[in-house]
N, C-alpha and C positions, 0 to 999 in steps of 0.2 A: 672451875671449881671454886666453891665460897672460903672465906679466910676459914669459917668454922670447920668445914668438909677436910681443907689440909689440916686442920689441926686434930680432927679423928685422926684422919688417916697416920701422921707422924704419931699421934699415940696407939695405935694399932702396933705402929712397928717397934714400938717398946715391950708388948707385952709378950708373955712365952709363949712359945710353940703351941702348945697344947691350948691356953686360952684363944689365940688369936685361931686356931679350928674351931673351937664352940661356938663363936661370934660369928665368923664366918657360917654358919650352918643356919646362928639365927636368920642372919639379914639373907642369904639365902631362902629362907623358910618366908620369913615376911616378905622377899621379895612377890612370890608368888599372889599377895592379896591385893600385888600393885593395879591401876584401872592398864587395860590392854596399852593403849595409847603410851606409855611411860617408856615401854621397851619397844619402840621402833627399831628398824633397820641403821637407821642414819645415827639415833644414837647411843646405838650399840658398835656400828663400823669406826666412827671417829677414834674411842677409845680404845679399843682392837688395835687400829693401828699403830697408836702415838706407843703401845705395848711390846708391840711387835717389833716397832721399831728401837727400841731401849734394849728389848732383850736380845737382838742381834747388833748392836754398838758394844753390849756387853761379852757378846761371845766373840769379837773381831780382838 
């Protein structure tokens, strides 16, 4: 991830509940105009995991 991409992302996590669903729904919403090629398997599986993985460190 780019220095810019962390710094969305930590400002994402500053905003309210309710804003951070709006945003969420956009980039959802634009994701769809993305070219086919963008949402492969391989780089959708990498980030799934490193997820999956965090979220069960967290539940241990």
């Amino acid at each position: 991830m780019s220095e810019t991409a962390a710094k969305l992302q930590a400002m994402f996590e500053t905003l309210p509940e309710d804003e951070q669903h709006e945003l969420l729904i956009l980039l959802l919403q634009r994701s769809g105009q993305l070219p086919a090629t963008a949402l492969t398997d391989a780089a959708l599986t990498g980030p799934a995991d490193k997820l999956f993985q965090e979220l069960d460190a967290e539940g241990s």
